[in-house]
PDB file of N, H, CA, C and O in Angstrom:
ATOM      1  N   UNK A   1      83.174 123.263 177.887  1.00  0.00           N
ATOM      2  CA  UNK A   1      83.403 123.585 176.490  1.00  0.00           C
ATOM      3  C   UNK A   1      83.425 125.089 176.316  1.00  0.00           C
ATOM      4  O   UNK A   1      83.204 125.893 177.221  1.00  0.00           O
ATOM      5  N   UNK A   2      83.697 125.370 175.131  1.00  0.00           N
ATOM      6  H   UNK A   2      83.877 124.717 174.395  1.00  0.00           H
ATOM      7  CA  UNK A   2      84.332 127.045 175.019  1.00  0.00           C
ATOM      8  C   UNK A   2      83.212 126.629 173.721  1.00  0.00           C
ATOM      9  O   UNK A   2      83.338 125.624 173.022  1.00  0.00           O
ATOM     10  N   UNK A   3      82.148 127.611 173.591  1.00  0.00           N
ATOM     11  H   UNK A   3      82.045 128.428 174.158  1.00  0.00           H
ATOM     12  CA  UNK A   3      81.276 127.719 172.604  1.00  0.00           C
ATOM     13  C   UNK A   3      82.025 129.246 171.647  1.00  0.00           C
ATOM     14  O   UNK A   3      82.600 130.277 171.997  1.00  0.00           O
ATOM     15  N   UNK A   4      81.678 128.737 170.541  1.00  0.00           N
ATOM     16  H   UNK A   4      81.212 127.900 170.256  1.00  0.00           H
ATOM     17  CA  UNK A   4      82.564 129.703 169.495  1.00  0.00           C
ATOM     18  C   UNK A   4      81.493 130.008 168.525  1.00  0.00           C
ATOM     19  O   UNK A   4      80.733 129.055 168.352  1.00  0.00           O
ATOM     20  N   UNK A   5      81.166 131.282 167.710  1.00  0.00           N
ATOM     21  H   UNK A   5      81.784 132.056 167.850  1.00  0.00           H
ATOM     22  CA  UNK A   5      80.548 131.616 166.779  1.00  0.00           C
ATOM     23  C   UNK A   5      81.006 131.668 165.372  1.00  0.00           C
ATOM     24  O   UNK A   5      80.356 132.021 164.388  1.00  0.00           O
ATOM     25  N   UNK A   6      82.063 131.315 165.428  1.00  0.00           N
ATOM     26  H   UNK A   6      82.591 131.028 166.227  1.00  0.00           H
ATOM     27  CA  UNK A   6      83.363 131.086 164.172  1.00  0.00           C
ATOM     28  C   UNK A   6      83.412 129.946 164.490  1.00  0.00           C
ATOM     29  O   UNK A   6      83.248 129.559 165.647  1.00  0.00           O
ATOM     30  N   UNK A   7      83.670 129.150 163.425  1.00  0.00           N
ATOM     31  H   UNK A   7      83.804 129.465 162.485  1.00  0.00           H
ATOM     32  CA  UNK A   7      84.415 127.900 163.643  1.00  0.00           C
ATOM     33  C   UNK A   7      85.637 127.466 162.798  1.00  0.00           C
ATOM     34  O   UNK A   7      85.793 126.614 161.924  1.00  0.00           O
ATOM     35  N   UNK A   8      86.403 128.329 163.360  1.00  0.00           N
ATOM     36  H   UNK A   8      86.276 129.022 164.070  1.00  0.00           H
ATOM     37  CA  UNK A   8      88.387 127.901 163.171  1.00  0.00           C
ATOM     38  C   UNK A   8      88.792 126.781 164.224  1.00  0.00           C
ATOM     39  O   UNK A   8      89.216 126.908 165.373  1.00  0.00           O
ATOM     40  N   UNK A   9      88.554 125.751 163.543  1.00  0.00           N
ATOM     41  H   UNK A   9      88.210 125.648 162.609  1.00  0.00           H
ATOM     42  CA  UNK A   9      88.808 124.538 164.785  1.00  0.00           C
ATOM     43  C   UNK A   9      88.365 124.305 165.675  1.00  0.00           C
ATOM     44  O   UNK A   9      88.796 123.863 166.740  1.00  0.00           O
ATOM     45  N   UNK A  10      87.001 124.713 165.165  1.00  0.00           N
ATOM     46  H   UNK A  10      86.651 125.072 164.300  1.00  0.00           H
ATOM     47  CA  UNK A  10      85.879 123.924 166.366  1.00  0.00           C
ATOM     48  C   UNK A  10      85.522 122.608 165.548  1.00  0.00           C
ATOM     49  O   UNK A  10      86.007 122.034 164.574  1.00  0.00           O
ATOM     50  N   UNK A  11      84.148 122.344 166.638  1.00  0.00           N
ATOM     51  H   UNK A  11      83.753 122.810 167.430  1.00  0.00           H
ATOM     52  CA  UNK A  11      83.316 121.339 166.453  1.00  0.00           C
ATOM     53  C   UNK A  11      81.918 121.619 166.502  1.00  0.00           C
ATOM     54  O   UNK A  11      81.300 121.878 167.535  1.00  0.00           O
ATOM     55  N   UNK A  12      81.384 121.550 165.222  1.00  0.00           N
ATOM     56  H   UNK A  12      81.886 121.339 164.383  1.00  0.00           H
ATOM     57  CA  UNK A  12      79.680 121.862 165.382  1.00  0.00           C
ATOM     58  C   UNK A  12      78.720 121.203 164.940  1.00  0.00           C
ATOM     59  O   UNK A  12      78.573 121.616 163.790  1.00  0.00           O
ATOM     60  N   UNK A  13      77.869 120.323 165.169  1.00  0.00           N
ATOM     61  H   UNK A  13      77.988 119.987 166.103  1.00  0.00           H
ATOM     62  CA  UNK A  13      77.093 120.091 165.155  1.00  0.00           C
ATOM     63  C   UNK A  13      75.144 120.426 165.281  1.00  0.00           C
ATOM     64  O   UNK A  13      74.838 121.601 165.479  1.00  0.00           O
ATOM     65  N   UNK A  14      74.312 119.680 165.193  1.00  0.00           N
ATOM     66  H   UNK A  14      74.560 118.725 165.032  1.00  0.00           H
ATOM     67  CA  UNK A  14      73.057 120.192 165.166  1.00  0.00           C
ATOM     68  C   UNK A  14      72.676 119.158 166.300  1.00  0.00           C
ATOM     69  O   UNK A  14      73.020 117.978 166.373  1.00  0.00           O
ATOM     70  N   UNK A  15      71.630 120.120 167.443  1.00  0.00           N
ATOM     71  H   UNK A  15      71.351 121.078 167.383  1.00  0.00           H
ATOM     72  CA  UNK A  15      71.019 119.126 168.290  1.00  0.00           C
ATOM     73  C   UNK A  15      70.644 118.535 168.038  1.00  0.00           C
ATOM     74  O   UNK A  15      69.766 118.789 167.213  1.00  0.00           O
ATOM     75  N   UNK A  16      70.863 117.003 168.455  1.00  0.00           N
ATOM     76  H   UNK A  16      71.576 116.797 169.125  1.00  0.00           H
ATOM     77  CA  UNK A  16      69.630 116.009 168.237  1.00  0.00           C
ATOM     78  C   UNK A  16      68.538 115.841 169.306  1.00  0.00           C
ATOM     79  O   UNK A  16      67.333 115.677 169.112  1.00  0.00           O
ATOM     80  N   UNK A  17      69.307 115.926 170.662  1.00  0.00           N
ATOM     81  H   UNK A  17      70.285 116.059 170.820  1.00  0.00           H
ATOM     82  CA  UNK A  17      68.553 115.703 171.639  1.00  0.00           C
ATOM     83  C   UNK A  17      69.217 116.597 173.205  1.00  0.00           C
ATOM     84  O   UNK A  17      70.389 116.969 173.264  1.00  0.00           O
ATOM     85  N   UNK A  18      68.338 116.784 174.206  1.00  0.00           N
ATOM     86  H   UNK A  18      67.386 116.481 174.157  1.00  0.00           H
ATOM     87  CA  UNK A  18      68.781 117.795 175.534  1.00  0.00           C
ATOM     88  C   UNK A  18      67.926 117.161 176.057  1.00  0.00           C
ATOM     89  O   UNK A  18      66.895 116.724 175.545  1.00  0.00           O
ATOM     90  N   UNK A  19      68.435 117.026 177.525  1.00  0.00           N
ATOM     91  H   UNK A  19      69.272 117.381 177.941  1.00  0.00           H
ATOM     92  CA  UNK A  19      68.176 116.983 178.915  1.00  0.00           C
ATOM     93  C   UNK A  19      68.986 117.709 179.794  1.00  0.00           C
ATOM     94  O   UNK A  19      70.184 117.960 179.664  1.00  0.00           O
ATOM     95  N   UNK A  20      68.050 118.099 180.917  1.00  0.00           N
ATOM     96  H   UNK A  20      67.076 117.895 181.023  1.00  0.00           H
ATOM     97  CA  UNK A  20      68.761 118.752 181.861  1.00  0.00           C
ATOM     98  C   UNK A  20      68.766 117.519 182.940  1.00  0.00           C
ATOM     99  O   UNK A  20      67.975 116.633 183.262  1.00  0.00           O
ATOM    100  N   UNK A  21      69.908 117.881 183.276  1.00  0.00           N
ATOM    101  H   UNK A  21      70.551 118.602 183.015  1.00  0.00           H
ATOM    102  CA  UNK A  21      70.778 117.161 184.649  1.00  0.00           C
ATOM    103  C   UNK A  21      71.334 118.309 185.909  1.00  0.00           C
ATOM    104  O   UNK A  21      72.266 119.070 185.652  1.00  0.00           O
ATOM    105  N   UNK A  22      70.827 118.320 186.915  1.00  0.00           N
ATOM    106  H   UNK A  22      70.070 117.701 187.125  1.00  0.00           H
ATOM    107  CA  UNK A  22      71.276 119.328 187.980  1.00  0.00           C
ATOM    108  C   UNK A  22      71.011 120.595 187.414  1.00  0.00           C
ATOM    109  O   UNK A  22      70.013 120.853 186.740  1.00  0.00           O
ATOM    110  N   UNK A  23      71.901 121.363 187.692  1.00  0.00           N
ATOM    111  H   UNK A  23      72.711 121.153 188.240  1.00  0.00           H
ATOM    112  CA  UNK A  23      72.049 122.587 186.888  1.00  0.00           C
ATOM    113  C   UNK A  23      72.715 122.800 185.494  1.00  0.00           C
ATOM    114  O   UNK A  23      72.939 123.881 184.950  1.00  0.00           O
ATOM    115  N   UNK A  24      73.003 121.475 184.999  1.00  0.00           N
ATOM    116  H   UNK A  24      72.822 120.596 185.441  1.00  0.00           H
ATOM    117  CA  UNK A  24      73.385 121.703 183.853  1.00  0.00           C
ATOM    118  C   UNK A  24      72.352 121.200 182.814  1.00  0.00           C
ATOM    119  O   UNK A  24      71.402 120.467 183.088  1.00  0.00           O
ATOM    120  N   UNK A  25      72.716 121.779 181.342  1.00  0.00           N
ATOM    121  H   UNK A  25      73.488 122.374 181.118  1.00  0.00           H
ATOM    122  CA  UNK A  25      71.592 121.019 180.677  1.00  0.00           C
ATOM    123  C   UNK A  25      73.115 120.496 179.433  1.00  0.00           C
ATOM    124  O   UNK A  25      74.080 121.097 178.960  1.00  0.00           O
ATOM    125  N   UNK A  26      72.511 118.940 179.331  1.00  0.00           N
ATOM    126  H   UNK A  26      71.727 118.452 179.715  1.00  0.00           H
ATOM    127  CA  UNK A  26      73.250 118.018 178.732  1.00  0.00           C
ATOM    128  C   UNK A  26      72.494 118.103 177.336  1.00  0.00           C
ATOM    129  O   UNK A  26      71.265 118.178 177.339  1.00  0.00           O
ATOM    130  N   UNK A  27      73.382 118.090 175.847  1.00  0.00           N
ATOM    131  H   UNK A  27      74.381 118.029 175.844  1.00  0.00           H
ATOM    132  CA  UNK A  27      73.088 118.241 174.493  1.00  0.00           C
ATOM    133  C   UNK A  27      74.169 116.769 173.754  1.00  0.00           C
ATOM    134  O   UNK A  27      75.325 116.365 173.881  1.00  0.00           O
ATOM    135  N   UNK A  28      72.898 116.374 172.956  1.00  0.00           N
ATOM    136  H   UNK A  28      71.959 116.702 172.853  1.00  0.00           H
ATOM    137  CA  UNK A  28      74.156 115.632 172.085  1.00  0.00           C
ATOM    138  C   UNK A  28      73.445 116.290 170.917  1.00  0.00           C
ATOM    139  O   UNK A  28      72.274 116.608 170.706  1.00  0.00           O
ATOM    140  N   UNK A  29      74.779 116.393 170.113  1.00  0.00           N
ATOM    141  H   UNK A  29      75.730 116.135 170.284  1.00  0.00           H
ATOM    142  CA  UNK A  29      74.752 116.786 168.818  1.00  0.00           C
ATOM    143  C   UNK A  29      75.059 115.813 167.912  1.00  0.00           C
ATOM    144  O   UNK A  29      75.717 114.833 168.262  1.00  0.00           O
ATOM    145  N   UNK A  30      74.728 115.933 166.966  1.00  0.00           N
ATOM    146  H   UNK A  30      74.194 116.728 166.682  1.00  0.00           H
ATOM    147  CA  UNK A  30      75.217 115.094 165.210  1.00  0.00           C
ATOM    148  C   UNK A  30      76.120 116.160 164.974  1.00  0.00           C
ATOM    149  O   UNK A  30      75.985 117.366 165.181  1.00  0.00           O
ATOM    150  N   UNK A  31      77.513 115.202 164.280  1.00  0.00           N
ATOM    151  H   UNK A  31      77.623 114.223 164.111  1.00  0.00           H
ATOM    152  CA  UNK A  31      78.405 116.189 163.772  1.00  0.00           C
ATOM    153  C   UNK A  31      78.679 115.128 162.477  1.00  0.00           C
ATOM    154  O   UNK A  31      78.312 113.955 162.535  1.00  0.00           O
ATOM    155  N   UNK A  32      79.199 115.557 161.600  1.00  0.00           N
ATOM    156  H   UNK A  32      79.497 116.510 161.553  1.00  0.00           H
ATOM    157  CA  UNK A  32      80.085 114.605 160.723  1.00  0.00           C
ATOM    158  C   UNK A  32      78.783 113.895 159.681  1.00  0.00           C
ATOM    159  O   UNK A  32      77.665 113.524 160.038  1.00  0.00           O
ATOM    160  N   UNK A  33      79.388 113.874 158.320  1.00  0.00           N
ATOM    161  H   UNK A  33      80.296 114.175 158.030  1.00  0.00           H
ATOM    162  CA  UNK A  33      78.250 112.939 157.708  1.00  0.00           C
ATOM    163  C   UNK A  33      77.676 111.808 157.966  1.00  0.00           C
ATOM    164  O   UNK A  33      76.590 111.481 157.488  1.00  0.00           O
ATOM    165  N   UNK A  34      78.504 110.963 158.914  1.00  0.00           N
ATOM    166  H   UNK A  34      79.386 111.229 159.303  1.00  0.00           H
ATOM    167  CA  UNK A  34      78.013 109.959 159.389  1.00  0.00           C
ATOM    168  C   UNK A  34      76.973 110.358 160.569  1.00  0.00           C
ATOM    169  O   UNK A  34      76.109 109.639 161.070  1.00  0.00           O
ATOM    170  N   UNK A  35      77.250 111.517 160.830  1.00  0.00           N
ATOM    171  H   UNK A  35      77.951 112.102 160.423  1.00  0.00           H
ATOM    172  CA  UNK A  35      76.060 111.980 161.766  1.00  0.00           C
ATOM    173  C   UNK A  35      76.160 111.402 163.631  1.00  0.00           C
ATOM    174  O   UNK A  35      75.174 111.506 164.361  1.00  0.00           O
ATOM    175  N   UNK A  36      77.216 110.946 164.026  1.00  0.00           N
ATOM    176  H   UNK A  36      78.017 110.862 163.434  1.00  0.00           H
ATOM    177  CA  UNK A  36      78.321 110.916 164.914  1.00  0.00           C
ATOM    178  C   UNK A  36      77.391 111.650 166.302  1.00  0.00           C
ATOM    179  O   UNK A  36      76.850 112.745 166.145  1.00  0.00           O
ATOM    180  N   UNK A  37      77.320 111.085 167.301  1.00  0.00           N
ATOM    181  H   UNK A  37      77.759 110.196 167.429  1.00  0.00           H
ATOM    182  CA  UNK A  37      76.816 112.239 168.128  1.00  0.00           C
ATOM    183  C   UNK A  37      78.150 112.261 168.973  1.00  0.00           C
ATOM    184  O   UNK A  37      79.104 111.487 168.892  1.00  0.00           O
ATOM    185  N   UNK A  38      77.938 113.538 169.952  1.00  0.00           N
ATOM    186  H   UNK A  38      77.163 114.167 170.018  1.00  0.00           H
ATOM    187  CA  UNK A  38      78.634 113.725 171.140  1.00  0.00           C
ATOM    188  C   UNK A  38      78.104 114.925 171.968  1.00  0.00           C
ATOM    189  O   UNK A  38      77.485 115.940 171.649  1.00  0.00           O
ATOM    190  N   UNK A  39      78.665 114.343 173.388  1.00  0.00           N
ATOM    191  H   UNK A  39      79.168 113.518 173.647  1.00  0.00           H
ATOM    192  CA  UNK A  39      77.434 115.234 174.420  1.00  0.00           C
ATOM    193  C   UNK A  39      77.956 116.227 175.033  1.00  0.00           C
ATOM    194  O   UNK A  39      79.133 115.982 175.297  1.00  0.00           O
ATOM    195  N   UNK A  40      77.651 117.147 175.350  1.00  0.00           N
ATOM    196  H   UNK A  40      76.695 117.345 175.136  1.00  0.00           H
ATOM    197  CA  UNK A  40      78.668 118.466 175.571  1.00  0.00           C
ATOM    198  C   UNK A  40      77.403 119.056 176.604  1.00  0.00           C
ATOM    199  O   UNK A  40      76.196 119.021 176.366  1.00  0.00           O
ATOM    200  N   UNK A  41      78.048 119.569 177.744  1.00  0.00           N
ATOM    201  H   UNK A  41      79.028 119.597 177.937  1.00  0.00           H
ATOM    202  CA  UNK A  41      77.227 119.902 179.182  1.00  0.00           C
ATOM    203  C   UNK A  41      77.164 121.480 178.640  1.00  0.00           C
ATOM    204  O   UNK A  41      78.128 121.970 178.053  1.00  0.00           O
ATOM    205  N   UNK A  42      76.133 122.108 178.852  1.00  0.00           N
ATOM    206  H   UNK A  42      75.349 121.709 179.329  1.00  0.00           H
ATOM    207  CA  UNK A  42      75.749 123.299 178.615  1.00  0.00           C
ATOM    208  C   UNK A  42      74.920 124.188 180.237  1.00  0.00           C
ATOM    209  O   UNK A  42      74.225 123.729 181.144  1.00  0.00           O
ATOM    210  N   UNK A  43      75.513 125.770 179.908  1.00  0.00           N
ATOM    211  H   UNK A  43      76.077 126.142 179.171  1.00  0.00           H
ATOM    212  CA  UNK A  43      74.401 126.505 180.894  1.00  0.00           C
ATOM    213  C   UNK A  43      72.457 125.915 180.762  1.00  0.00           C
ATOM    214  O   UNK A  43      71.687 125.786 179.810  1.00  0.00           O
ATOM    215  N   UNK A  44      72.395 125.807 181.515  1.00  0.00           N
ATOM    216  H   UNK A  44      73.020 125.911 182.288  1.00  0.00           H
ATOM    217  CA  UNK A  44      70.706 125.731 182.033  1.00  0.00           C
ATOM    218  C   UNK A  44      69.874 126.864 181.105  1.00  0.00           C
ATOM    219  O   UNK A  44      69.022 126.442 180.323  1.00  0.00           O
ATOM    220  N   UNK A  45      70.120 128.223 181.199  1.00  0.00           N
ATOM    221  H   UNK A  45      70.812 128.566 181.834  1.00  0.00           H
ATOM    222  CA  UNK A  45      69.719 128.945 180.059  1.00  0.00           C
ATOM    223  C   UNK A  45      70.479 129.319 178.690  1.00  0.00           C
ATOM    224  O   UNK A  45      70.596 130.378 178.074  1.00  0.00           O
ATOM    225  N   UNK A  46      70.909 128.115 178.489  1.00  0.00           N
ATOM    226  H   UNK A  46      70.814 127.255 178.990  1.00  0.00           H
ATOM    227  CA  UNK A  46      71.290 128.221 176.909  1.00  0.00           C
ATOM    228  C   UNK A  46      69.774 127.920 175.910  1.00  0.00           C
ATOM    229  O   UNK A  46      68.842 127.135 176.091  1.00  0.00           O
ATOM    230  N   UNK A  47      69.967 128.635 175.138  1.00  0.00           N
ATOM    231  H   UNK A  47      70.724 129.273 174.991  1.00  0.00           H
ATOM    232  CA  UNK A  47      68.890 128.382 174.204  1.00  0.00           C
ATOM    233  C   UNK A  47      68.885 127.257 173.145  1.00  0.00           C
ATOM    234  O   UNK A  47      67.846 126.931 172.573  1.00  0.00           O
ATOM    235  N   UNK A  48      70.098 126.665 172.899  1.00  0.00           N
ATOM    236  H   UNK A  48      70.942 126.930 173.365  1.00  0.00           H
ATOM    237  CA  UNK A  48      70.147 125.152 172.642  1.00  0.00           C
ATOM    238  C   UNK A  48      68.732 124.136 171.886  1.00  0.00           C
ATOM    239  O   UNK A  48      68.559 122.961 172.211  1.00  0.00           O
ATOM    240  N   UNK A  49      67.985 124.745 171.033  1.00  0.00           N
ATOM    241  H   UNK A  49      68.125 125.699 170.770  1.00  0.00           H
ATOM    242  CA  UNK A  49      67.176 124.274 170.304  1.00  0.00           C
ATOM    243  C   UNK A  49      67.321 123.137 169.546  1.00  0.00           C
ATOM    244  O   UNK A  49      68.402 122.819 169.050  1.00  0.00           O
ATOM    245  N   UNK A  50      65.932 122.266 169.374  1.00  0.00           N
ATOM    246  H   UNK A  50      65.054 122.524 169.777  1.00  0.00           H
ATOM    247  CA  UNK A  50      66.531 120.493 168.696  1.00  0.00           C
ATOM    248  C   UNK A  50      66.399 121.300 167.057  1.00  0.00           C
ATOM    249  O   UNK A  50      65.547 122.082 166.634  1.00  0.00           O
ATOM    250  N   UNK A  51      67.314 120.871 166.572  1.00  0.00           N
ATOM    251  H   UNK A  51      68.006 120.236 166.916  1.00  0.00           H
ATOM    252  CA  UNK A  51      67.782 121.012 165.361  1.00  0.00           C
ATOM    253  C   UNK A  51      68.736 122.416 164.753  1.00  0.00           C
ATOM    254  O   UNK A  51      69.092 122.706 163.611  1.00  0.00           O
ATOM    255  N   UNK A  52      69.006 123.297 166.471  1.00  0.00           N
ATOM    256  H   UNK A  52      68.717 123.062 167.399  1.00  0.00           H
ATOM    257  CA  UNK A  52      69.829 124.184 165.969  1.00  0.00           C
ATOM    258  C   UNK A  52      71.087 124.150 165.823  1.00  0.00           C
ATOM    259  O   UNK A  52      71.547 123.037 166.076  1.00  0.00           O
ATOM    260  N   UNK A  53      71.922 125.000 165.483  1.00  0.00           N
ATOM    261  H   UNK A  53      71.548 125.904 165.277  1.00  0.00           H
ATOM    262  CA  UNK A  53      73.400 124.526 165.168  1.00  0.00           C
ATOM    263  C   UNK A  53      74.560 124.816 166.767  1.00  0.00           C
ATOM    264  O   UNK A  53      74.159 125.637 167.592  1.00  0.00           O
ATOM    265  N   UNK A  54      75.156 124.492 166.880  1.00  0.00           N
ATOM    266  H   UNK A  54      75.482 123.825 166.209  1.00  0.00           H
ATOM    267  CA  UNK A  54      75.738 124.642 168.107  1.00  0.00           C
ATOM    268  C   UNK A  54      77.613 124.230 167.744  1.00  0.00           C
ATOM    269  O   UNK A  54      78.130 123.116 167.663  1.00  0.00           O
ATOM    270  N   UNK A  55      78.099 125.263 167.628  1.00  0.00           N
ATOM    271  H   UNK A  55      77.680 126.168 167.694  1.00  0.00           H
ATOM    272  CA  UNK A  55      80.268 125.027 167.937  1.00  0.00           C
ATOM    273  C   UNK A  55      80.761 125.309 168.913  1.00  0.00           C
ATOM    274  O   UNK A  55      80.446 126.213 169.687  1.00  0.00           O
ATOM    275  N   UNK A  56      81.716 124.451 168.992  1.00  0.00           N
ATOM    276  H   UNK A  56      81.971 123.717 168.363  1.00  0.00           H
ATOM    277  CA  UNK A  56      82.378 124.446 170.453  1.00  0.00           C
ATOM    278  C   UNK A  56      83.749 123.898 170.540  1.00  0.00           C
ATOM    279  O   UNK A  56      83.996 122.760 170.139  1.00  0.00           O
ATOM    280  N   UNK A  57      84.519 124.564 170.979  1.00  0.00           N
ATOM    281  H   UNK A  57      84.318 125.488 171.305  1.00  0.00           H
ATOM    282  CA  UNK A  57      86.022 123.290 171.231  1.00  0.00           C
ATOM    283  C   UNK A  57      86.198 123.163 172.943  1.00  0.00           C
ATOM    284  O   UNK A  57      86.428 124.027 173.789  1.00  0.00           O
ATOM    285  N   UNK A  58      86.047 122.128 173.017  1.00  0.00           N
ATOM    286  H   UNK A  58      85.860 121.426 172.329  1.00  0.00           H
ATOM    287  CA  UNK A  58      86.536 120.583 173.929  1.00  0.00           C
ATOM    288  C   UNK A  58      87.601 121.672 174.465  1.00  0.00           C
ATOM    289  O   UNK A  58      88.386 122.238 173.705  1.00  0.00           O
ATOM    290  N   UNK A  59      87.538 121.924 175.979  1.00  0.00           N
ATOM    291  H   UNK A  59      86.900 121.464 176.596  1.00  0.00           H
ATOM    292  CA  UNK A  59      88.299 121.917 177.018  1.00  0.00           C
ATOM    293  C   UNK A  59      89.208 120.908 177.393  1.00  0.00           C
ATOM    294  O   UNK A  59      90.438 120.874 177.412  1.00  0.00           O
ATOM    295  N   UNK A  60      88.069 119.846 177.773  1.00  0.00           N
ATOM    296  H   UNK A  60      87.069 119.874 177.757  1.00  0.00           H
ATOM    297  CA  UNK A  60      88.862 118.298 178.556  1.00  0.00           C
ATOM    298  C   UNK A  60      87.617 117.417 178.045  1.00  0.00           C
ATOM    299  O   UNK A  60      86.495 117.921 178.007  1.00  0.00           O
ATOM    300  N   UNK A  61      87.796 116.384 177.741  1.00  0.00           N
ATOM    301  H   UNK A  61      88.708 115.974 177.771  1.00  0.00           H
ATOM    302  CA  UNK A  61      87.302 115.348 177.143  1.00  0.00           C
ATOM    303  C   UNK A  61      87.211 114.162 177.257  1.00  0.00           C
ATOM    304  O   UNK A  61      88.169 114.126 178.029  1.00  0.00           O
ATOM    305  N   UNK A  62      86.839 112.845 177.167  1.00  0.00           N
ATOM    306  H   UNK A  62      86.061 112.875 176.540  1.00  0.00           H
ATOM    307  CA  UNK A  62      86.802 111.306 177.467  1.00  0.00           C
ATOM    308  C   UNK A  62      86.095 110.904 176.507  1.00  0.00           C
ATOM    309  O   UNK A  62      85.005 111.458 176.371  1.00  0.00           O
ATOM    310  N   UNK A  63      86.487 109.801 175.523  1.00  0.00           N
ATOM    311  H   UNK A  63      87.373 109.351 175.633  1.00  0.00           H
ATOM    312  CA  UNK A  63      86.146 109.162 174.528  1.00  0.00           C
ATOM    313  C   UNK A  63      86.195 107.941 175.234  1.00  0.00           C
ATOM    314  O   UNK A  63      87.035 107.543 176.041  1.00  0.00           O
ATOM    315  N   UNK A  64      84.743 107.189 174.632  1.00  0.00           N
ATOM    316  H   UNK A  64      84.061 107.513 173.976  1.00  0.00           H
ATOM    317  CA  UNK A  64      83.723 105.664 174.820  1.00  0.00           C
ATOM    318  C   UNK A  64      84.000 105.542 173.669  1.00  0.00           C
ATOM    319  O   UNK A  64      84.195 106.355 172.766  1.00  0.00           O
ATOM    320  N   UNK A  65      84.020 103.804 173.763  1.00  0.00           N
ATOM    321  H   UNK A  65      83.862 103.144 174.497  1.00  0.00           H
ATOM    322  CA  UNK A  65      84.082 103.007 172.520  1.00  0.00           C
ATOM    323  C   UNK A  65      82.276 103.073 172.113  1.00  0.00           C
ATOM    324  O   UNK A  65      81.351 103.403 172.854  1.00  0.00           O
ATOM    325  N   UNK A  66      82.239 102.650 170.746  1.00  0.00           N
ATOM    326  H   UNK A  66      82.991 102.382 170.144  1.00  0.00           H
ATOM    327  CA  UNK A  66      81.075 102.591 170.139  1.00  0.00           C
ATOM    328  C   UNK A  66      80.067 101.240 170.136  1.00  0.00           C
ATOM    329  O   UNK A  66      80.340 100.103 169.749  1.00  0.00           O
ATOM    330  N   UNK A  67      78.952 101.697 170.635  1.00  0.00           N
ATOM    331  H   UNK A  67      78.730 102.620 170.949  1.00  0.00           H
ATOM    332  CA  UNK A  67      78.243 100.804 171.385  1.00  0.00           C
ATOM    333  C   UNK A  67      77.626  99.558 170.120  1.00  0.00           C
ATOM    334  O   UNK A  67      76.938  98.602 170.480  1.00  0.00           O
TER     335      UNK A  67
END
């Protein structure tokens, strides 16, 4: 993901939840009033706080049906 501090056609959301996996650390965010998550792989020292705000536009992507 390409993290952006503007958001002209991003996507931002607020953490809900992080884990780290390998060297990456994995975030899902709430986006959307319905509150929607989606998980976006992050640097290991990102500061990525639960309830902070986080934008980003999608490089490459894969959409799951809803469980």
């Amino acid at each position: 993901v390409e993290l952006v501090d503007e958001c002209n056609g991003c996507i931002a959301g607020t953490v809900a939840a992080s884990r780290r996996v390998a060297g990456t650390r994995r975030v899902e965010l709430e986006i959307g009033g319905e509150r929607q998550r989606v998980e976006i792989e992050l640097p290991v020292d990102h500061p990525a706080a639960q309830k902070s705000r986080v934008a980003f536009r999608p490089r490459r992507w894969k959409l799951f049906p809803a469980a």
